[in-house]
N, CA and C atoms as an extended XYZ file, in Angstrom:
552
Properties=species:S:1:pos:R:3:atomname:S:1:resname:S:1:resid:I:1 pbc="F F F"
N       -21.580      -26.377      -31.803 N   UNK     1
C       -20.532      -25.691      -32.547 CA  UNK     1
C       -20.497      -24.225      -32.112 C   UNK     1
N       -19.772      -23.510      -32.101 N   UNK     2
C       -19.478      -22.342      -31.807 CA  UNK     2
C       -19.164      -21.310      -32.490 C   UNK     2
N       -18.823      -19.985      -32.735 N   UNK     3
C       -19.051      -19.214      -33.819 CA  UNK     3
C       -17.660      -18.959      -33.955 C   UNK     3
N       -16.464      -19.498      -33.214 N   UNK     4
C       -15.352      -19.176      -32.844 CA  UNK     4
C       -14.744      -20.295      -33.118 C   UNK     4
N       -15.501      -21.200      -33.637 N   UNK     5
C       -14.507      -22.593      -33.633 CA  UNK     5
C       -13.319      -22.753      -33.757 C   UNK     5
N       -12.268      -22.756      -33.067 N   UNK     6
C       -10.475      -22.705      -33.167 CA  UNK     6
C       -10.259      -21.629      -33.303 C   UNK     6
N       -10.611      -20.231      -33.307 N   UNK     7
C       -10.102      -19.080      -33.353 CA  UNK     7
C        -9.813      -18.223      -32.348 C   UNK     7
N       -10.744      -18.708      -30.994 N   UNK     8
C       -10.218      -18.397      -29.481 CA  UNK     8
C        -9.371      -19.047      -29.017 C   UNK     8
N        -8.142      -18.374      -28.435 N   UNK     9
C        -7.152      -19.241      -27.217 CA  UNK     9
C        -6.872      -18.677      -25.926 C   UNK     9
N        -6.195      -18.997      -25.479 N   UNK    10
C        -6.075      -18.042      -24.176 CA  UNK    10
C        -5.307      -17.309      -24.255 C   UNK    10
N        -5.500      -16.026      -23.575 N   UNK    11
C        -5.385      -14.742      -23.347 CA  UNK    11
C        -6.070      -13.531      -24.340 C   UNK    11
N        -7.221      -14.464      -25.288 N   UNK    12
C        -8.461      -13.805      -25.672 CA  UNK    12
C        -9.428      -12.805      -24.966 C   UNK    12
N        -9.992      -11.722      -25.578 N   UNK    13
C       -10.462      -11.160      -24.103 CA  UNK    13
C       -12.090      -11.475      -25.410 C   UNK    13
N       -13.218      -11.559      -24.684 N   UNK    14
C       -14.874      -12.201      -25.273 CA  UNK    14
C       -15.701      -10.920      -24.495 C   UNK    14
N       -16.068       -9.832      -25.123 N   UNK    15
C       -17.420       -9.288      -24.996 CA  UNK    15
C       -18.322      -10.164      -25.210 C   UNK    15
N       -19.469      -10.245      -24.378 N   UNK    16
C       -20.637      -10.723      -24.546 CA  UNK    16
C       -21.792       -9.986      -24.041 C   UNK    16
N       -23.205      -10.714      -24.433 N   UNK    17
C       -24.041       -9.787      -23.499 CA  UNK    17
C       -24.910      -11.098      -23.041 C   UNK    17
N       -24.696      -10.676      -21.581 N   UNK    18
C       -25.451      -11.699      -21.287 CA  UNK    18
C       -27.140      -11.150      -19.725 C   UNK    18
N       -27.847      -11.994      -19.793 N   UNK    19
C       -28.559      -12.020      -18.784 CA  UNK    19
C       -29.134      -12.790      -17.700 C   UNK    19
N       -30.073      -12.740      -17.298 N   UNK    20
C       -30.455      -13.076      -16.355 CA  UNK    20
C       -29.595      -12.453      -14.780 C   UNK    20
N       -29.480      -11.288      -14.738 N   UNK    21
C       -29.156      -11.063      -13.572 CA  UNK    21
C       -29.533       -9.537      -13.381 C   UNK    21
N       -29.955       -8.862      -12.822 N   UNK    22
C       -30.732       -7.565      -13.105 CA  UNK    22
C       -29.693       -5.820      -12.918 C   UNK    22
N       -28.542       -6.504      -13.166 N   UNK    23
C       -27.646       -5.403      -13.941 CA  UNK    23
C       -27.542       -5.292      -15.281 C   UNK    23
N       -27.356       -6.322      -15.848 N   UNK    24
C       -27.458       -6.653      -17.220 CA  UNK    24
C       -27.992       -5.659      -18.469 C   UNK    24
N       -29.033       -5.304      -18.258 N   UNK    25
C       -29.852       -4.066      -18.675 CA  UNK    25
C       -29.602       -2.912      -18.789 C   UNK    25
N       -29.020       -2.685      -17.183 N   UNK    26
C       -28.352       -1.386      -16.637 CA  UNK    26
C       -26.856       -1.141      -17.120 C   UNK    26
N       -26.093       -1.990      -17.487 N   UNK    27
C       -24.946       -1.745      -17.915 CA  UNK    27
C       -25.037       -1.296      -19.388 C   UNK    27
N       -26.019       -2.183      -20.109 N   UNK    28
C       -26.102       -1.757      -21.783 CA  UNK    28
C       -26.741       -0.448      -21.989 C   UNK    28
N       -27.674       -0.061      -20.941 N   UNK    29
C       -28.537        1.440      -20.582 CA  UNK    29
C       -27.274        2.566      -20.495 C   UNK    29
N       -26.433        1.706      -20.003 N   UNK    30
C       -25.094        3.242      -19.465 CA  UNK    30
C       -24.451        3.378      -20.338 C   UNK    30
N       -24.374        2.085      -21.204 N   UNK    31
C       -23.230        2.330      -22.367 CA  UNK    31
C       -23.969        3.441      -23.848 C   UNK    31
N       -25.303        2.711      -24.003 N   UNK    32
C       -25.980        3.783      -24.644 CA  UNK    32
C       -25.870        5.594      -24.303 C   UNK    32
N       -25.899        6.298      -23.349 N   UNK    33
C       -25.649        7.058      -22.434 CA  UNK    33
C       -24.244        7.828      -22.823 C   UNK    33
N       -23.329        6.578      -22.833 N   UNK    34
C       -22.231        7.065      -23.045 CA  UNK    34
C       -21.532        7.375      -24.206 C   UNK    34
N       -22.375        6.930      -25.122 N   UNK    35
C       -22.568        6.646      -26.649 CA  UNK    35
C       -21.080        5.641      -26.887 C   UNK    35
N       -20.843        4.529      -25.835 N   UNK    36
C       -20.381        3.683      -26.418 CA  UNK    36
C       -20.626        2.173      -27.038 C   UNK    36
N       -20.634        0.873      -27.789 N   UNK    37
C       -21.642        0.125      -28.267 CA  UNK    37
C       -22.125       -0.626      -27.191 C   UNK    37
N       -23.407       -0.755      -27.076 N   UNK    38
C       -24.368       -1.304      -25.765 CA  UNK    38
C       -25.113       -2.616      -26.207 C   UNK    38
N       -24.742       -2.716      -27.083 N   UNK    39
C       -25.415       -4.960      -27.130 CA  UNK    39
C       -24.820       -5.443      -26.208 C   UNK    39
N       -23.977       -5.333      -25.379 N   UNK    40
C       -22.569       -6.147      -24.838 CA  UNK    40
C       -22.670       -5.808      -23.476 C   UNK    40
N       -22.514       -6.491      -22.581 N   UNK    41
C       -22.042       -6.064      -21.165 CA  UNK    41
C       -21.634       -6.785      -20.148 C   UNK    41
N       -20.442       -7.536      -20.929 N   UNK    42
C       -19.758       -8.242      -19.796 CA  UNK    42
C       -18.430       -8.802      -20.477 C   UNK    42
N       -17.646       -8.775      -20.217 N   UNK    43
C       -15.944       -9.210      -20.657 CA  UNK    43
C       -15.269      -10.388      -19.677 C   UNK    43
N       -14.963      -11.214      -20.547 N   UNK    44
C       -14.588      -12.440      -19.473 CA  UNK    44
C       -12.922      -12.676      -21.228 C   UNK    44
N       -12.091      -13.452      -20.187 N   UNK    45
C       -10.963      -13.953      -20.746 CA  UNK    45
C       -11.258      -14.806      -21.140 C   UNK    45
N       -10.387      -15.599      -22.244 N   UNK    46
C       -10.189      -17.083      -22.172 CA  UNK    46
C        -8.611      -17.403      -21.651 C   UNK    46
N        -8.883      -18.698      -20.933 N   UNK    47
C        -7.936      -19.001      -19.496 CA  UNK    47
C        -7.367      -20.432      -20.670 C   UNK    47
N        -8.371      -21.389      -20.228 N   UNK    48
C        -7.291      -22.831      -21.150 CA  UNK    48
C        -8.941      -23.927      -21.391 C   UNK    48
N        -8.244      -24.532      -21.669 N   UNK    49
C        -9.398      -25.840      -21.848 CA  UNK    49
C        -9.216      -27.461      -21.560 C   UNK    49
N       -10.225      -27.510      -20.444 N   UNK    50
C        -9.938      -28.710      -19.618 CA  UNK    50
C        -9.650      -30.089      -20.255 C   UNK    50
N        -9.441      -30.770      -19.307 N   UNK    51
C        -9.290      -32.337      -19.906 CA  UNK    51
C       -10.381      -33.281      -20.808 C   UNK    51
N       -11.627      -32.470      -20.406 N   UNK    52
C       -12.743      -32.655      -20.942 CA  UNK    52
C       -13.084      -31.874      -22.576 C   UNK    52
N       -12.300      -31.179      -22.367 N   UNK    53
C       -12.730      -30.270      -23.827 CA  UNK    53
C       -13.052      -29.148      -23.720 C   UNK    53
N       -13.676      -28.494      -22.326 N   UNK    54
C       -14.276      -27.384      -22.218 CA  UNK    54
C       -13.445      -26.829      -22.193 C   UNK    54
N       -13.859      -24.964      -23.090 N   UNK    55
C       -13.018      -24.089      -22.854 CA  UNK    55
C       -13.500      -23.223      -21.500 C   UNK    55
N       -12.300      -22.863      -20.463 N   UNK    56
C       -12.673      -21.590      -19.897 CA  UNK    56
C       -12.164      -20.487      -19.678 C   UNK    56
N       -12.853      -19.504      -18.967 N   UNK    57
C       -12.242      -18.139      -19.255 CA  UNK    57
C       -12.399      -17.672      -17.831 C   UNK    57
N       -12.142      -16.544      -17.671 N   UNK    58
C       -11.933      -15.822      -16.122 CA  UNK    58
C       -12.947      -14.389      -16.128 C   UNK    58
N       -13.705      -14.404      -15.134 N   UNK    59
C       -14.513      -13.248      -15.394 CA  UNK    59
C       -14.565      -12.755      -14.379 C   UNK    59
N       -14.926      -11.339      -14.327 N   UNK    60
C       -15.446      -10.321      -12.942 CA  UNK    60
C       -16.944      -10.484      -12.834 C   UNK    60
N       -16.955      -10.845      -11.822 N   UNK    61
C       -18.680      -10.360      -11.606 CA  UNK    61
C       -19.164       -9.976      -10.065 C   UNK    61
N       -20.069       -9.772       -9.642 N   UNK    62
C       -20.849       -9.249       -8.212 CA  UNK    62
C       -20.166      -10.150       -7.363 C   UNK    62
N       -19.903      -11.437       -7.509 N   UNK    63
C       -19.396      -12.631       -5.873 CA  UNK    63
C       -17.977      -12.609       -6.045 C   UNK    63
N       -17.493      -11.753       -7.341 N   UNK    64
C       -15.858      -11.598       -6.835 CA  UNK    64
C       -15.208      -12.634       -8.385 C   UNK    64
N       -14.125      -12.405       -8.932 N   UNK    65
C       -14.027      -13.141       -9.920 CA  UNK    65
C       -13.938      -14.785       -9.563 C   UNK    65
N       -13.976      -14.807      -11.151 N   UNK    66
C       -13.962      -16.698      -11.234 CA  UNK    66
C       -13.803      -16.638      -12.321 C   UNK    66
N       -14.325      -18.631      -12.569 N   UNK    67
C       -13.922      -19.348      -13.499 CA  UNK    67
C       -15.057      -19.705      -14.158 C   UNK    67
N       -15.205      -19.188      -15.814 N   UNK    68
C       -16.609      -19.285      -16.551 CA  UNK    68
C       -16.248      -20.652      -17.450 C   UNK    68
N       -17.253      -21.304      -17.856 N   UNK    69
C       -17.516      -22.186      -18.565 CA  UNK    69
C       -17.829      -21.416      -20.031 C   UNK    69
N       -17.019      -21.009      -20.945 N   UNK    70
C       -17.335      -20.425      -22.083 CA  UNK    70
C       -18.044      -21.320      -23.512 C   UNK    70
N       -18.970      -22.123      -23.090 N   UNK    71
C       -19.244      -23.074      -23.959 CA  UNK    71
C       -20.532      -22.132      -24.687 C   UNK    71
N       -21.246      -21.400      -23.649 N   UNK    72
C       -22.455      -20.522      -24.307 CA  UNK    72
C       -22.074      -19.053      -25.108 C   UNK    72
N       -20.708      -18.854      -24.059 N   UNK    73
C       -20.476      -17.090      -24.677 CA  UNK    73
C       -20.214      -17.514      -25.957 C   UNK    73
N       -19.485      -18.078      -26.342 N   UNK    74
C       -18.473      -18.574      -27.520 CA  UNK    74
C       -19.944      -18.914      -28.997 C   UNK    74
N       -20.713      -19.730      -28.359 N   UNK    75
C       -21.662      -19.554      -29.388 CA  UNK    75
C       -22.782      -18.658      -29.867 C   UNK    75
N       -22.673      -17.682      -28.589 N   UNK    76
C       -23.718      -16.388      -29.036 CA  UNK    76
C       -23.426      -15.474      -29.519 C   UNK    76
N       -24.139      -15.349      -30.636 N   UNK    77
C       -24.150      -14.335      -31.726 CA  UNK    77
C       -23.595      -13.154      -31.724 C   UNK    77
N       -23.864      -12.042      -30.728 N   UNK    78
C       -23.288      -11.272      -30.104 CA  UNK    78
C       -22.297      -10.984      -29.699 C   UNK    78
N       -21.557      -12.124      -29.259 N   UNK    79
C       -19.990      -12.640      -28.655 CA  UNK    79
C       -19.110      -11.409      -29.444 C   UNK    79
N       -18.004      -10.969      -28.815 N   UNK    80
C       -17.301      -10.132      -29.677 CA  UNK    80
C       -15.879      -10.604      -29.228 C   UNK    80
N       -15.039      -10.656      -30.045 N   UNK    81
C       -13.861      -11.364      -29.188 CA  UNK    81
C       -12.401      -10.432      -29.957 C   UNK    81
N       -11.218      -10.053      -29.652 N   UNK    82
C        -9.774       -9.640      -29.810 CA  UNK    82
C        -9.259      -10.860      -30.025 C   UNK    82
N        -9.703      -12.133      -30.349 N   UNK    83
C        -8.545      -12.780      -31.197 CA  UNK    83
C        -7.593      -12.337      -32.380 C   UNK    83
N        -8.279      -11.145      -33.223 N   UNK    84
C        -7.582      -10.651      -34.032 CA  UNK    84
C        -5.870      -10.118      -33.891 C   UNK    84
N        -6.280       -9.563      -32.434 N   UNK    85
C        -5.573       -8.680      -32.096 CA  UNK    85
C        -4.243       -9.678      -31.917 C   UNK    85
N        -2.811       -9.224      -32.635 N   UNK    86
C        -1.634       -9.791      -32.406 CA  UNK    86
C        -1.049      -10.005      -30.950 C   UNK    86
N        -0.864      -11.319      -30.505 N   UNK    87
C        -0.444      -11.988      -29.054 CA  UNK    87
C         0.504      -13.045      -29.593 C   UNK    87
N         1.884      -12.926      -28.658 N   UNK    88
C         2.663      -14.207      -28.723 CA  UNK    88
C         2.028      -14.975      -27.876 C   UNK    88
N         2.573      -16.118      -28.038 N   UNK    89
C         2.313      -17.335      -26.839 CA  UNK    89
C         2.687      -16.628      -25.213 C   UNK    89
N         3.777      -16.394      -25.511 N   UNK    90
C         3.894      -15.888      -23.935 CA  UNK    90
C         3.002      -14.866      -23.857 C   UNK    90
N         3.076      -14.023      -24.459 N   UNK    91
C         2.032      -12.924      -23.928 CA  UNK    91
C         1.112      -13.456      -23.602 C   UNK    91
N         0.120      -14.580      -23.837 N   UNK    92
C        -0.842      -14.993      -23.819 CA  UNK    92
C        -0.840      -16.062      -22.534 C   UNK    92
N        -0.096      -16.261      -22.259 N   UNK    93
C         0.293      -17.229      -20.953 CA  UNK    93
C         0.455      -16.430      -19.960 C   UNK    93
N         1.211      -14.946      -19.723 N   UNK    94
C         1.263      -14.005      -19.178 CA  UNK    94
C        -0.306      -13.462      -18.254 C   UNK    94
N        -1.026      -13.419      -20.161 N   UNK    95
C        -2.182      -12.866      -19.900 CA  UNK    95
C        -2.759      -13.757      -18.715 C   UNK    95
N        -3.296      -14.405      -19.214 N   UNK    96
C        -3.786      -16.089      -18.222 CA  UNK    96
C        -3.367      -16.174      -16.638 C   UNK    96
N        -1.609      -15.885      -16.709 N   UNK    97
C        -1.697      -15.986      -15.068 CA  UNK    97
C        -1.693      -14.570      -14.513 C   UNK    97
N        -1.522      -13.106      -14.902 N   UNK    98
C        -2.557      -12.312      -14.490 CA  UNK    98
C        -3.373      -12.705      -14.384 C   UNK    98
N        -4.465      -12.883      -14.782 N   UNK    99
C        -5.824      -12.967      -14.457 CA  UNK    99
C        -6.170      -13.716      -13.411 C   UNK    99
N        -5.221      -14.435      -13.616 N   UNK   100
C        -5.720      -16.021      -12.428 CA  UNK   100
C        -5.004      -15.279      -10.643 C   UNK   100
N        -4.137      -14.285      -11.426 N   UNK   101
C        -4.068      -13.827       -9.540 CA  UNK   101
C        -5.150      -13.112       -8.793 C   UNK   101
N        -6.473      -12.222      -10.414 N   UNK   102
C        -7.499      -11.554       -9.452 CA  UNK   102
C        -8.770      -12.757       -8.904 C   UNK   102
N        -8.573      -14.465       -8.936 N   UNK   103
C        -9.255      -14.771       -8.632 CA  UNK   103
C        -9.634      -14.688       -7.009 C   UNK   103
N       -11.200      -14.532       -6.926 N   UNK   104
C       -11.700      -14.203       -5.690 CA  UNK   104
C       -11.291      -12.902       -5.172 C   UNK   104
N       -11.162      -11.922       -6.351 N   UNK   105
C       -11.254      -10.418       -5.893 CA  UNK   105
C       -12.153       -9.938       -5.805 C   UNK   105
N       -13.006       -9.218       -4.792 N   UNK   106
C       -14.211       -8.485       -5.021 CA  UNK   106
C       -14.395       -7.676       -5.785 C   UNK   106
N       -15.855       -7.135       -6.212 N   UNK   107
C       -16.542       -6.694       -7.102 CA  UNK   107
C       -16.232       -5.099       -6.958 C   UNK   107
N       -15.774       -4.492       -7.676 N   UNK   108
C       -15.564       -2.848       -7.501 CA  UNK   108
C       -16.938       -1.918       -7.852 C   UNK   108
N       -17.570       -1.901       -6.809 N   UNK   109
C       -18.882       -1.314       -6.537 CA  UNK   109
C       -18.401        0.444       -6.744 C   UNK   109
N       -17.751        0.681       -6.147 N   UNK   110
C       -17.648        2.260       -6.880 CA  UNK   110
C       -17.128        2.503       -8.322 C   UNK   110
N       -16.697        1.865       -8.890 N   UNK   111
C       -16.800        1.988       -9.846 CA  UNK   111
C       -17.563        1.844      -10.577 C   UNK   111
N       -18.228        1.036      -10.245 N   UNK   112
C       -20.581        1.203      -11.061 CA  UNK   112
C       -20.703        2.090      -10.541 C   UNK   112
N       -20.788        2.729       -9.749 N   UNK   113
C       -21.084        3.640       -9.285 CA  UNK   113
C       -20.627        4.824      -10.178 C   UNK   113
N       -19.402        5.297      -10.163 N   UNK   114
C       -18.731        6.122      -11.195 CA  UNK   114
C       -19.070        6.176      -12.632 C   UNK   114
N       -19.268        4.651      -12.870 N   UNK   115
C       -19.519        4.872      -14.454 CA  UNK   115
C       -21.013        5.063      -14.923 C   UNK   115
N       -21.648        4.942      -13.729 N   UNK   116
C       -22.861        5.091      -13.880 CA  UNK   116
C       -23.417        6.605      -13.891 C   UNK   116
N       -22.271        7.229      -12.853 N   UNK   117
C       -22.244        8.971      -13.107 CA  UNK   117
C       -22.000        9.541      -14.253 C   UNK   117
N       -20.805        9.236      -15.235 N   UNK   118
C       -20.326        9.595      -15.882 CA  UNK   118
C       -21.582        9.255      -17.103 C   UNK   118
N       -22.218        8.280      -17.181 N   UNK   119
C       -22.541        7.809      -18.167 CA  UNK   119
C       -23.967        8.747      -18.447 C   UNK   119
N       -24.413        9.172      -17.076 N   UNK   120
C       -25.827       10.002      -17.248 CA  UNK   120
C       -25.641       11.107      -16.463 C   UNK   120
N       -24.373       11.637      -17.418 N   UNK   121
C       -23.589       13.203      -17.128 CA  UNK   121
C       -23.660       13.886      -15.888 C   UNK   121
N       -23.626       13.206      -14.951 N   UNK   122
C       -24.063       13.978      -13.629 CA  UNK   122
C       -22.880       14.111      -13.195 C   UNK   122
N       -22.882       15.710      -12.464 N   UNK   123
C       -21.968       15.946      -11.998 CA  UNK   123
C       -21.748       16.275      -10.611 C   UNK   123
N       -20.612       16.010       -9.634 N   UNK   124
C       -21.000       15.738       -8.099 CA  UNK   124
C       -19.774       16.343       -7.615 C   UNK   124
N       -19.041       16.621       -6.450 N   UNK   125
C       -18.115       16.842       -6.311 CA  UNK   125
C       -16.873       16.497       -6.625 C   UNK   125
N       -16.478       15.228       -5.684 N   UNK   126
C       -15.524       13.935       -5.739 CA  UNK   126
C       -15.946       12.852       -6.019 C   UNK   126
N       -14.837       12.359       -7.555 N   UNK   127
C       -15.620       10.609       -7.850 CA  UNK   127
C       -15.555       10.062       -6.562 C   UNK   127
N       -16.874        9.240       -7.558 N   UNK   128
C       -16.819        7.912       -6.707 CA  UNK   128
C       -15.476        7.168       -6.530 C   UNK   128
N       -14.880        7.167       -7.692 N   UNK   129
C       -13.973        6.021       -7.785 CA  UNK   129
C       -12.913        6.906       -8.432 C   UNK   129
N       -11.658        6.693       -8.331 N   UNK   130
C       -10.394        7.139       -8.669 CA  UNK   130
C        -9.609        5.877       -9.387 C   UNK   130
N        -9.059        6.765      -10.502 N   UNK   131
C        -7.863        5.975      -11.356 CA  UNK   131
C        -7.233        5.269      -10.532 C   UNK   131
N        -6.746        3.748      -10.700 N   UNK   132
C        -5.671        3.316      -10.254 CA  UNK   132
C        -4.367        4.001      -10.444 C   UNK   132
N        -3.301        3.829       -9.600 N   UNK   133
C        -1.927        4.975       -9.598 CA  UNK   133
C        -0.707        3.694      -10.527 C   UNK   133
N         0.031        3.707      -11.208 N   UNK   134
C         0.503        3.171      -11.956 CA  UNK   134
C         1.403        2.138      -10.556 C   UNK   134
N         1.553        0.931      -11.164 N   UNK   135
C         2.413       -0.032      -10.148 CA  UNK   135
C         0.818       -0.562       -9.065 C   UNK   135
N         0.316       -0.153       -9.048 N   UNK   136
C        -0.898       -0.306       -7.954 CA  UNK   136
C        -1.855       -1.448       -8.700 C   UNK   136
N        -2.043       -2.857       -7.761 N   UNK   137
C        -2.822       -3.981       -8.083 CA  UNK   137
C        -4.364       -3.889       -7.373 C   UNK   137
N        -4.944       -3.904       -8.012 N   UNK   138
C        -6.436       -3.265       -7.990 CA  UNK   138
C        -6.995       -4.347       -6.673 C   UNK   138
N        -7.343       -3.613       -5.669 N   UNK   139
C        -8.405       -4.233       -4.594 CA  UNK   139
C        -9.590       -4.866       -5.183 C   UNK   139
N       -10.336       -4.395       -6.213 N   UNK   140
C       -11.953       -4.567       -6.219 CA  UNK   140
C       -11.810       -4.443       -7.728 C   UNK   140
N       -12.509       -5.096       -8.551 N   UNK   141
C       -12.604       -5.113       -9.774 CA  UNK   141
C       -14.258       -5.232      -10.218 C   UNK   141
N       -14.033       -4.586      -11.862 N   UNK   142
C       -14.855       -5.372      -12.394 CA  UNK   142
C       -14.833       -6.014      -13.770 C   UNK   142
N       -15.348       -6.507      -14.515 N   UNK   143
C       -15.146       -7.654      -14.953 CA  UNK   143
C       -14.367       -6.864      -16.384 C   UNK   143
N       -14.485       -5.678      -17.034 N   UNK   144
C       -14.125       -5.062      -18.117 CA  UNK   144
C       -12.548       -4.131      -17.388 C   UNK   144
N       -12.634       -4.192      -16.548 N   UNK   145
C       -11.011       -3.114      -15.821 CA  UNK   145
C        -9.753       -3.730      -15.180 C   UNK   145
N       -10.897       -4.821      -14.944 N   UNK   146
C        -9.615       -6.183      -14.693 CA  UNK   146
C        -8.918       -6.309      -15.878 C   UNK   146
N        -9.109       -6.849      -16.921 N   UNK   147
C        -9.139       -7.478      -18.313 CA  UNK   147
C        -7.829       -5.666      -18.558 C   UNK   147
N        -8.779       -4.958      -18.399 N   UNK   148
C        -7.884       -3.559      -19.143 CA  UNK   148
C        -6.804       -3.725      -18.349 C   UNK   148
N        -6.939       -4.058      -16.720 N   UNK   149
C        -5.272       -3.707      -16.005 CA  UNK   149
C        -4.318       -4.764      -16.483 C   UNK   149
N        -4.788       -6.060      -17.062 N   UNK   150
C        -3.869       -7.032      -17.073 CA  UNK   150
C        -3.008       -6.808      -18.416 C   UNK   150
N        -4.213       -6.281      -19.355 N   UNK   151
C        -3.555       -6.241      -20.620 CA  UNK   151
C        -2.625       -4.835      -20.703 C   UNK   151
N        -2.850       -3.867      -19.841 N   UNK   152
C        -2.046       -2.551      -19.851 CA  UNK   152
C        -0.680       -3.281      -18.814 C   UNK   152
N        -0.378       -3.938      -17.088 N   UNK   153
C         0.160       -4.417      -17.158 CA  UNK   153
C         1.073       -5.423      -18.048 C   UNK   153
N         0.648       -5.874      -18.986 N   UNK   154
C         1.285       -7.182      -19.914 CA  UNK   154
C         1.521       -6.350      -21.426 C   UNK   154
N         1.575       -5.131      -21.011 N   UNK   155
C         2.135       -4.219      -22.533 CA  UNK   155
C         1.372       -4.353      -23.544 C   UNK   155
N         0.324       -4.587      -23.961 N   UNK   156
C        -0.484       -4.726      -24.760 CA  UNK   156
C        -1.400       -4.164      -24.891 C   UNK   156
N        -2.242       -3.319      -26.452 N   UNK   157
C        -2.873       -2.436      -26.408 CA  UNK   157
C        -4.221       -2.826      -26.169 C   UNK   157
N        -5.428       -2.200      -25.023 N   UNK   158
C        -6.278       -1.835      -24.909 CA  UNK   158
C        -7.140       -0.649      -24.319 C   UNK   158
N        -8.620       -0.941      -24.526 N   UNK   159
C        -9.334        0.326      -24.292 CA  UNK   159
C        -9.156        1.271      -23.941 C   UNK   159
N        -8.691        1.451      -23.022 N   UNK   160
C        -8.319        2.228      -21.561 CA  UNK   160
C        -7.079        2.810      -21.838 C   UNK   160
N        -6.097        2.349      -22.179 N   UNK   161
C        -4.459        2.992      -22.416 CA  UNK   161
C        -4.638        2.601      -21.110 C   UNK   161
N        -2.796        3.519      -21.095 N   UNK   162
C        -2.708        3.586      -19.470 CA  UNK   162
C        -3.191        4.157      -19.058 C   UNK   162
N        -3.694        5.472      -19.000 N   UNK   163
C        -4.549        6.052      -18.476 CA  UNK   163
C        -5.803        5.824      -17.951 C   UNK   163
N        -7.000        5.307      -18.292 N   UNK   164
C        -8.299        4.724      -17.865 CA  UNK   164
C        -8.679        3.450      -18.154 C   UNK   164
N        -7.693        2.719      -17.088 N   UNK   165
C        -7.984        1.377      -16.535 CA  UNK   165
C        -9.092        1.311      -15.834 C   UNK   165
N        -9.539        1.931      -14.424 N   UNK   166
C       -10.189        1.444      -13.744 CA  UNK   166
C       -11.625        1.583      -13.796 C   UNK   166
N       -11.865        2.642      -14.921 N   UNK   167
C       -13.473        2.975      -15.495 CA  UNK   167
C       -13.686        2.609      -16.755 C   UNK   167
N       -12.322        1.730      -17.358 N   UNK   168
C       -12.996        0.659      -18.576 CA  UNK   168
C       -14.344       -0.238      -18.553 C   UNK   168
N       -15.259        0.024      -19.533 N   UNK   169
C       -16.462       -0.609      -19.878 CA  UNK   169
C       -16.695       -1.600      -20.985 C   UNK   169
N       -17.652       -2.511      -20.761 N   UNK   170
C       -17.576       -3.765      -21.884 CA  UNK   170
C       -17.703       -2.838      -22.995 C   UNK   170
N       -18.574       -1.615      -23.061 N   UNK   171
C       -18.621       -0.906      -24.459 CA  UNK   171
C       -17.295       -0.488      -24.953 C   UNK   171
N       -16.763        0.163      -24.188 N   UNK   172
C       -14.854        0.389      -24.310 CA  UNK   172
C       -14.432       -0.659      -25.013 C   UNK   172
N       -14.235       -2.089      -24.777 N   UNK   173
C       -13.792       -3.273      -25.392 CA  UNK   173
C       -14.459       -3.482      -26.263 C   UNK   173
N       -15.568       -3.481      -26.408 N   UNK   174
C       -16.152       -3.743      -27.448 CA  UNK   174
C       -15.962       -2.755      -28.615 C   UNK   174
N       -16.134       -1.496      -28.101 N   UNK   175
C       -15.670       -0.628      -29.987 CA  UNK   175
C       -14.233       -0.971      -29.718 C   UNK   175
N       -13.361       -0.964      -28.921 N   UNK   176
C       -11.792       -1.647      -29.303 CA  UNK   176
C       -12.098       -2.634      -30.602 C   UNK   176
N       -12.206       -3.490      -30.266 N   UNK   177
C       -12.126       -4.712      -30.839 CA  UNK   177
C       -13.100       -4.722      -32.207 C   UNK   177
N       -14.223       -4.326      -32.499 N   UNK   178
C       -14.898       -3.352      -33.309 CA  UNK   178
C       -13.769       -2.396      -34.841 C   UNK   178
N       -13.464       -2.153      -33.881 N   UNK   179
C       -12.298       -1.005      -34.645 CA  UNK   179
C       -11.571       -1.403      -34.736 C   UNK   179
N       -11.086       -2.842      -34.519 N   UNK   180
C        -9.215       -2.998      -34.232 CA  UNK   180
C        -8.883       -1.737      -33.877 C   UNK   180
N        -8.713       -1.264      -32.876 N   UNK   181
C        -7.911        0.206      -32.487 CA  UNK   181
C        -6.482       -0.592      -31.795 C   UNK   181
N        -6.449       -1.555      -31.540 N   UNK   182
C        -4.770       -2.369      -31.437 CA  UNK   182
C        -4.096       -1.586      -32.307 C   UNK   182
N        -4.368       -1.580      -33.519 N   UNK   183
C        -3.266       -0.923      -34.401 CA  UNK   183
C        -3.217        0.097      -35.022 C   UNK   183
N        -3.667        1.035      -34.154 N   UNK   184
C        -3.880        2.540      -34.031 CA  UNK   184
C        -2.236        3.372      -33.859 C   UNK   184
């Protein structure tokens, strides 16, 4: 059973925190840092649910996005999810095939990089990483800026505004959704 039972659909966006991979740590370390909430460090969609029953969702990670099996996020405790947040059907179908165009986009390494500056105040000349320019479809993602470009593409309020898409963090989504700040 799941903690979400019928209350996720697609074009849901799911904070979670998950591990076994040795960023994991380091991302909730930066969000602390940044004093934004750090249980959490990773943002994946929900996409649809197979013939089988499984739900899945679309995520950024290090080998480039894909397709998650949300059977574990969905039941861990931690899980934080924007179902609240008001979506029509289309919007939500919208959402879905955005997402499904960044599949097999690579991993936006300067932007860890960047947020990793920002997060332990260091200051350097020129970012690492620069704002996306409005109209501009992101080369390299990661798994929390994807999620922000699709939903700022698809008119809908998150973390980032328009303005800071491309250095959105799972902590960003997560006090979103935290706060309902949707209806700010």
């Amino acid at each position: 059973m799941t903690r979400y039972q019928g209350e996720i659909k697609p074009g849901d966006v799911l904070v979670t925190r998950e591990g076994g991979w040795p960023w994991a740590n380091l991302i909730r370390l930066g969000e602390a840092f940044a004093g934004t909430p750090s249980m959490c460090n990773h943002v994946i969609v929900a996409s649809h649910i197979d013939d089988n029953g499984t739900f899945w969702g679309i995520e950024g990670r290090p080998g480039g996005v894909g397709d998650r099996d949300l059977s574990g996020p969905l039941s861990w405790p931690l899980t934080n999810a924007n179902n609240r947040q008001p979506k029509t059907d289309d919007q939500r179908a919208r959402i879905v095939a955005a997402a499904r165009l960044f599949l097999g986009r690579p991993y936006d390494w300067k932007a860890i990089a960047e947020d990793t500056r920002e997060a332990l105040h260091m200051a350097w000349g020129i970012p690492m990483a620069k704002e996306w320019r409005d109209g501009e479809v992101p080369g390299h993602v990661v798994c929390s800026s994807f999620l922000d470009w699709v939903y700022t593409h698809e008119g809908l309020a998150n973390p980032g505004g328009a303005k800071r898409t491309r250095m959105t963090t799972p902590g960003n989504w997560d006090r979103f959704i935290m706060n309902r700040e949707w209806g700010a």
